[in-house]
N, C-alpha and C positions, 0 to 999 in steps of 0.2 A: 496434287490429285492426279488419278490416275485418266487418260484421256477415255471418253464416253463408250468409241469402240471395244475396248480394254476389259472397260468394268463391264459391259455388256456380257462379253463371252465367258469370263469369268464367275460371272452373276450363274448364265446358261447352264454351266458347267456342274457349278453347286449344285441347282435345283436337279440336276440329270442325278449328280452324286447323291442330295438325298432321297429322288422319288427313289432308285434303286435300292436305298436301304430299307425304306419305307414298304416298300412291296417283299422284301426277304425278309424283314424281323417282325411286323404287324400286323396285324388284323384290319380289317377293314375299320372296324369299329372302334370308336374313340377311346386309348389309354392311353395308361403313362407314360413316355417314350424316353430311355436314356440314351444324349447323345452326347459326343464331346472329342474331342481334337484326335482321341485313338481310334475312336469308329471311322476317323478317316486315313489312316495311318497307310501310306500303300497305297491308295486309290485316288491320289492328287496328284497329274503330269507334274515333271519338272517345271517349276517357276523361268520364264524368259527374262533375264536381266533388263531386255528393253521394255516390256511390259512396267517392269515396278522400279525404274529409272526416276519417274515424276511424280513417286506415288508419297507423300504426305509421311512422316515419322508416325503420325497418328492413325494411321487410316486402317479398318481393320474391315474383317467382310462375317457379316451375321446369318446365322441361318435360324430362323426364329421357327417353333413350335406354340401358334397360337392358342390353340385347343388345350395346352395346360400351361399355359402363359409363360414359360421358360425359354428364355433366348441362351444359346451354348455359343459361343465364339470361337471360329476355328480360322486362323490367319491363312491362307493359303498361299504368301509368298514374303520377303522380306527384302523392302525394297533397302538399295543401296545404301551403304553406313548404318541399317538400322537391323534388330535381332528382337528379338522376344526378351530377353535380359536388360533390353535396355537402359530401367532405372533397380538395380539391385536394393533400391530401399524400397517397392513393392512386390506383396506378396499378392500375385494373380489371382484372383475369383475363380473356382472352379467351373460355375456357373453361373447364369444371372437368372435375375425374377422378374419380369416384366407383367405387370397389371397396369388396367385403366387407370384415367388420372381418375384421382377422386375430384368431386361437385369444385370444391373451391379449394381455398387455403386459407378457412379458419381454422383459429385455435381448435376449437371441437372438433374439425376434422381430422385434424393432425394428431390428437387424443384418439380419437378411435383408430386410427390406423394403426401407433403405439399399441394400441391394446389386443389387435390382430397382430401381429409380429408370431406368438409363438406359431400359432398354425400355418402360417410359412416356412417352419422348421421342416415340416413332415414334407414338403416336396421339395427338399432340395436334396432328398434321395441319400451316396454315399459323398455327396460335396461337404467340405467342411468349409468352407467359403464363400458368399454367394453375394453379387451385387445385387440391388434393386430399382428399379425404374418404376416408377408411378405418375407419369407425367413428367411435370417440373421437379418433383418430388425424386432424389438420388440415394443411394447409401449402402450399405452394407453391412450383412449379418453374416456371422461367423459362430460354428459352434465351438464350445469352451472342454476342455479336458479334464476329467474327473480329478486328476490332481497335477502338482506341478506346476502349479498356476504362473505365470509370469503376466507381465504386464499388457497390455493393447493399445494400439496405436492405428490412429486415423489422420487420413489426410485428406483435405477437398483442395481439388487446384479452384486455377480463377475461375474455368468454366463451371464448375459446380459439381464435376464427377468424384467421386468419393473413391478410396481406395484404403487396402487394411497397410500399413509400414511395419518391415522389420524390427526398427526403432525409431526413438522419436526426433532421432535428428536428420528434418526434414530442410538446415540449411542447401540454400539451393537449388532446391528439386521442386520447385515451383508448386507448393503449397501454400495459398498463403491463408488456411486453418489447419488445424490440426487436434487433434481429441487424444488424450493420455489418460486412458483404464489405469488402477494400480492392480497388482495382483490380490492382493486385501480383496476388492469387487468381486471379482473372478470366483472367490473361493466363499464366497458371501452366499454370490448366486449356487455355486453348488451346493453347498450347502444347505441352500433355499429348495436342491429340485428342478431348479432350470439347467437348463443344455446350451445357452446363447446368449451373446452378448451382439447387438445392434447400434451404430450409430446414423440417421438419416439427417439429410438437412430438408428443409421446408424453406421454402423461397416467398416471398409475399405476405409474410407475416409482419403485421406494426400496427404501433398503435397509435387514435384520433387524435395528435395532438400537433400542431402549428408549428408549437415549440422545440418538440425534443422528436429523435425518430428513432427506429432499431436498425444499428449497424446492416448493408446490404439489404435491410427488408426482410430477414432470415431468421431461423431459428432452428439450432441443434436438438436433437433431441436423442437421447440416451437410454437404450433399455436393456433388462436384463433378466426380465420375465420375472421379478420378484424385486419385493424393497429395499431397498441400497440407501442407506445414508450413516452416519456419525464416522465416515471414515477417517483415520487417525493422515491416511497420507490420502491427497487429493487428489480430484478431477480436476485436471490439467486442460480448458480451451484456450488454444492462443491465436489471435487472431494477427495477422504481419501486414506490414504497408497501410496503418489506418492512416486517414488526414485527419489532427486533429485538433485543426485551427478552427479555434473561437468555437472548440466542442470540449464535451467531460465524457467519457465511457463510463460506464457502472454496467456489473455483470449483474445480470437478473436472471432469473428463475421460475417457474409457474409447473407447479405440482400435475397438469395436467386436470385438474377433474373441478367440475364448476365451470363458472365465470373465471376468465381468463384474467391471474391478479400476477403477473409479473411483481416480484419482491428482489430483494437483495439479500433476506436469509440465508445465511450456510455458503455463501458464496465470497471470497475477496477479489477486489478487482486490484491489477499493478498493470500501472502502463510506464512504459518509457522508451520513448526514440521512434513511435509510431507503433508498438508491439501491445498490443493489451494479450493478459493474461489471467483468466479467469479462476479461480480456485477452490474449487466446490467438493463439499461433504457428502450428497447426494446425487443421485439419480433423478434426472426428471428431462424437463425441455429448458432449455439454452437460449439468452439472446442479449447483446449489449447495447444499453439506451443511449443512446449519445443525447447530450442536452445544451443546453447555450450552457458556457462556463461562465460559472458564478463570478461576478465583480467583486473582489474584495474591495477595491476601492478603483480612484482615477488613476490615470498613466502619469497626472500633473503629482497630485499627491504622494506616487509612491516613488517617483523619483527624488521628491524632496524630502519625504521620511528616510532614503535608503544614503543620502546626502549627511544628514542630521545625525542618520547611527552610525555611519563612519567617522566621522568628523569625532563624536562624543564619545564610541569604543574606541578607536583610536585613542584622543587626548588620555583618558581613562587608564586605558594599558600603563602609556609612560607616565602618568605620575603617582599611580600606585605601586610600580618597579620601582620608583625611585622613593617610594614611604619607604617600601620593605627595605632596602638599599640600605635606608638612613639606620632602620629600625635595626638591621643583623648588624651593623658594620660600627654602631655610636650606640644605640640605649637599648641593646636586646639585653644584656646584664643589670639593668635599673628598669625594665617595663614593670608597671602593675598588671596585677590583672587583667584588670578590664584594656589595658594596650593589648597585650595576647591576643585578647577574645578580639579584638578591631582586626588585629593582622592575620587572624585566620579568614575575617572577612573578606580584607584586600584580597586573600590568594583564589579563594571563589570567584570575585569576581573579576580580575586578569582571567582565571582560566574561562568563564564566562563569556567574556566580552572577545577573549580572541578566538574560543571557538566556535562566537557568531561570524565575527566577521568573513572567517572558512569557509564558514558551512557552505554558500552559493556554490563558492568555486571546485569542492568538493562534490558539490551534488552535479555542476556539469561534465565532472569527469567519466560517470556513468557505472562507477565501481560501487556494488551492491553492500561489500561488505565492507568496505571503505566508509558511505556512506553511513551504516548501522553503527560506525565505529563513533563516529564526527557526533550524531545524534544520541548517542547516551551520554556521550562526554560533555554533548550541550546541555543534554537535561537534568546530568549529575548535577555539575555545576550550577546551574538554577536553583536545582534544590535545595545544596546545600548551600547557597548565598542565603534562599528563605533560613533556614534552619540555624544559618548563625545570626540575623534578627533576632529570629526569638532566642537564641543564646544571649545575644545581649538586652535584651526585657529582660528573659530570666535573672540575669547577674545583678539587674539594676533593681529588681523586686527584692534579691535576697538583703543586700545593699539597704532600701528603704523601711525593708522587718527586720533588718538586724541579725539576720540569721548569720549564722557563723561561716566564712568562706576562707577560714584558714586550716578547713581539713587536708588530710592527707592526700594527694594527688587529683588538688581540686582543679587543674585546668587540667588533665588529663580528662577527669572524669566527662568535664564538659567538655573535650576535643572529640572524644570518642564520638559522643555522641552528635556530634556537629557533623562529622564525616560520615559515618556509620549507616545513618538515619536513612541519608539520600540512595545511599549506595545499597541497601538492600530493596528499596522501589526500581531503581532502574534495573538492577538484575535480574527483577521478575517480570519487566518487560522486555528484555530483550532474550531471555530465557521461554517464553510467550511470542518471539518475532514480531514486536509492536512496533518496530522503527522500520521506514522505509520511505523512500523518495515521494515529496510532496509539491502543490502546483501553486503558487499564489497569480492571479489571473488579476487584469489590470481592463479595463474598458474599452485600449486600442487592441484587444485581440491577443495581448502579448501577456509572456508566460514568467516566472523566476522558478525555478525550481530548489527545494531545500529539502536538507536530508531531518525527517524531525517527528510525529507521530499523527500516522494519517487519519487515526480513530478518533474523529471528532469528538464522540461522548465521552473517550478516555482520555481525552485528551480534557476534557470539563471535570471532570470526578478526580483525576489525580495531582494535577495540575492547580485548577483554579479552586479545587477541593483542599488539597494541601495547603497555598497558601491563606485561604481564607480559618483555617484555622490559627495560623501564625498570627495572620493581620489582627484578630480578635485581643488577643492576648496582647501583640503589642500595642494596638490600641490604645486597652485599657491602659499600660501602661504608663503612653504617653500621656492619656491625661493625668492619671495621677501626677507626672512629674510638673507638667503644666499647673496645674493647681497648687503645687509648692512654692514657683515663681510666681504665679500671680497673688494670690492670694495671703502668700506667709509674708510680712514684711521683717526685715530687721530691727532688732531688738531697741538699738541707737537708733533713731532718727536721720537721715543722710538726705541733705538734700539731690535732689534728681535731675542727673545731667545728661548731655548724651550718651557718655561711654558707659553708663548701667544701661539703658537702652538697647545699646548697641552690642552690648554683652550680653544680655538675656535675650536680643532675635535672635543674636549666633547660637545662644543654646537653644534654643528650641529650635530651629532649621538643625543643628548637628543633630538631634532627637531624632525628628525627621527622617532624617536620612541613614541614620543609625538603624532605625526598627524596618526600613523597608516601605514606610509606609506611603513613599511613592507610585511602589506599585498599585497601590489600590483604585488607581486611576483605570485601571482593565475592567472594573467593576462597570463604570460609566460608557460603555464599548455599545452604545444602541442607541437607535431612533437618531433625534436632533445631535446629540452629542457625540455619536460616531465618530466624524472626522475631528472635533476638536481633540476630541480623547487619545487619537494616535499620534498628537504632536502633542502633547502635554506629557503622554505615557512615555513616547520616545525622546523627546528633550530633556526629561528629566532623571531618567534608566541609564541612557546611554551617556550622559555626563556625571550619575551618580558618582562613578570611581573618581573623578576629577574631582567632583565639590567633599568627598572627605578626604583626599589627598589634602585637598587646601585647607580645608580643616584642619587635619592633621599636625600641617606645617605649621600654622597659626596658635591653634591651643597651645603645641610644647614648645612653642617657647614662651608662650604668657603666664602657663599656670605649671603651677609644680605641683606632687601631691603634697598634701599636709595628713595623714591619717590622725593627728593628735587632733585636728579641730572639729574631725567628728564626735566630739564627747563635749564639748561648750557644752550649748544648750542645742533646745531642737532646733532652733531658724539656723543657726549656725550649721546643724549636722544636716539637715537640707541643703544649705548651699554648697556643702563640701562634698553630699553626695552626689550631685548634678555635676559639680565639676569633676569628679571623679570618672560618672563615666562619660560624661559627653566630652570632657576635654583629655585624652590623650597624654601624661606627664611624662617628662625623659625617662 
């Protein structure tokens, strides 16, 4: 700062420069006065290097015009290392507005003032830039150009002063918000009739709650004298350096008018590495709720669930590598069918199980589109794991009506549609940008991050939507098959020892685990049953590829097919179709 004596005479000197303009261009009587850095061009002594020696990067000298509330900024020396050019990604205000603060900093207040914006246009004269000052309240309006439209870009440093940028690459330059107009907006408002686009912040806005607060106590607000919203490319707030332990951001929204109802409509929130970035369709007021993060569960539990799914995707991987193995390298020339339909299962779920295991260490790499890559390939594969379940209900349905499965490119038909299925649902989400870096929160505060689908609802609708029509159908299924073993006896008589026992749990567990119907353990995901349900659901998923591997190994070498003993009788063509698809033949 510059020392007391210094600014004194300097101060002096102004007010001398402007009572002398003041008496040659005005009247006595109160107008509107234009003033601005040329009106002093030529009438400011040369700056003394020792005068602006100590004088602050920031420090500038105002001559304010209170009687039409316009402050003009005119620098009158450039203290050493420092110039006017200083930060080339601001575009200087031509002018500033300076009004009383308003009463408070409610929502209401903040709405009306919004709603006074354009008539601020008319006194900012031939400025096409103008800051504003209303107290605590900062920001800046700028008029917009009948065409040509390009984009707009704001920045607020830490102290709260708002400023318009060339562009919006604010790394560096000590913003840590930033406001990104598209041109779309720009040309909306003209369109519309307006002249201006405004971005202000409002400080000391949040709302009564204990629990959750809004980011700094702030809130952006964005106008543009006319309705702005469905836009195809977004509003861009980013907010830099959040702490965001043992919190959630959500970008929220409030239309201005009424009761102040902060929503998350038309807005996405993406955070990662401390950076929230808000992504809105409309125009309105601005503010990010930070909340306690949700517990998915304990720090105890989710260590030994993440234990249990390596250990089970892991074993899984190599021993369904080593079915396929057996399957291309010894009896892919004698498979039946239904071995096909099994081994297209295997490869779903290898690609499955090891694009879980990934995904963590993927998603801490912080590569966006890396990430988007990982999570379709995760959710293809999910899919299409459900999708050949019900491939194999369906095969075993045809199998116990009898229908004919020796048409013309009958595993093609069903392969197609094994792969196909999944593959056109995830193309429509990621065709849609529905995958992106997600948070699982634990109880000690701490975070795992995975790359996977952050839209909770679509994430219920497509997902547990999808397979609950599978489950149905296999289901049914399994009972049906179930009721052939319990109920049908053989035709002989046999007395009952253990290895019939032991052979009809293994088929029914191979059923099991055939249709999927493990997963239906996600169903039981609430209340008392939550946590049992994540280690039943994961014990038994994450080892699934291991227990039909063993399977696998075990049926072919016990059971061969016989298709000629489908035609005995019926108890006979029951037991030969159970072994047919639950057992695997060379």
């Amino acid at each position: 700062m510059l020392p007391l004596d210094v600014k004194l005479h300097w101060m002096f000197v102004a007010v001398l420069l402007y009572g002398l303009y003041i008496k040659n261009s005005v009247s006595p009587r109160v107008q509107n006065i234009n003033l601005s850095k040329q009106n002093f061009s030529g009438n400011v002594p040369p700056c003394d290097e020792n005068d602006c020696k100590d004088a602050a990067e920031t420090d500038e000298y105002k001559i304010t015009v209170f009687d039409t509330n316009i402050t003009y900024l005119c620098k009158l020396c450039n203290p050493s290392g420092f110039n006017d050019n200083q930060d080339d990604s601001i575009i200087q205000p031509d002018s500033s507005i300076i009004q009383p603060a308003p009463p408070n900093n409610s929502p209401e207040t903040a709405a009306n003032v919004m709603n006074n914006l354009s008539s601020l246009v008319d006194t900012m004269g031939n400025s096409s830039i103008a800051s504003i000052r209303m107290g605590n309240i900062s920001g800046v309006i700028a008029r917009l150009p009948k065409e040509n439209h390009t984009e707009l870009n704001f920045g607020v440093s830490a102290s709260g002063d708002m400023h318009m940028l060339k562009n919006n690459n604010n790394s560096g330059k000590g913003f840590s918000r930033s406001v990104q107009i598209p041109a779309e907006a720009s040309a909306m408002a003209v369109k519309g009739n307006t002249t201006f686009a405004a971005v202000l912040l409002f400080p000391g806005m949040f709302k009564d709650n204990p629990n959750s607060f809004y980011l700094n106590n702030e809130a952006l607000g964005i106008e543009m004298g006319t309705e702005i919203s469905n836009l195809s490319h977004s509003i861009d707030i980013r907010y830099t350096g959040v702490n965001m332990t043992g919190r959630i951001g959500t970008c929220r929204s409030w239309d201005g008018k009424g009761e102040a109802n902060w929503i998350s409509d038309g807005c996405k929130t993406k955070e990662k590495n401390g950076i929230i970035v808000c992504q809105c369709s409309h125009l309105t007021f601005f503010a990010i709720l930070m909340s306690p993060a949700p517990t998915n569960m304990s720090s105890t539990d989710f260590k030994s669930l993440t234990t249990i799914t390596s250990i089970g995707c892991g074993l899984s991987i190599v021993f369904l590598t080593l079915a396929l193995f057996m399957h291309c390298l010894i009896r892919k020339g004698k498979a039946s069918q239904t071995t096909q339909i099994l081994t297209n299962l295997f490869v779903a779920l290898i690609t499955l199980n090891l694009s879980f295991l990934v995904n963590e260490s993927i998603a801490a790499m912080g590569n966006f589109a890396v990430c988007v890559t990982i999570a379709a390939v995760m959710h293809y594969a999910m899919l299409a794991t459900f999708t050949w379940f019900f491939m194999q209900a369906l095969h075993l349905y045809f199998i116990l009506w009898k229908l004919p499965t020796d048409v013309k490119h009958y595993i093609r038909k069903i392969s197609a549609a094994g792969w196909v299925t999944p593959a056109v649902v995830v193309l429509a989400l990621v065709a849609s940008s529905q995958y992106d870096f997600i948070a699982i929160y634990t109880d000690d505060g701490n975070t795992a991050n995975m790359c996977w689908i952050p839209n909770a609802v679509l994430h219920q609708v497509v997902n547990i939507g999808y397979y609950a029509v599978v489950f149905i159908f296999t289901f049914v299924m399994f009972i049906a098959t179930l009721r052939q073993i319990v109920l049908l006896k053989p035709a002989e008589k046999k007395p009952k020892d253990s290895s019939s026992f032991r052979t009809n749990f293994f088929s029914i567990l191979g059923l099991f685990l055939l249709f999927g119907i493990t997963w239906a353990f996600a169903f039981f995901s609430y209340g008392p049953m939550l946590t049992p349900s994540y280690y039943i659901f994961t014990i038994l998923n994450s080892f699934q590829g291991f227990f039909l591997a063993i399977y696998y190994f075990r049926s072919s070498k016990i059971v061969g097919e016989d298709r000629s003993s489908m035609s005995s009788t019926n108890t006979m063509r029951s037991t030969a179709t159970l072994n047919t698809v639950v057992k695997p033949p060379h």
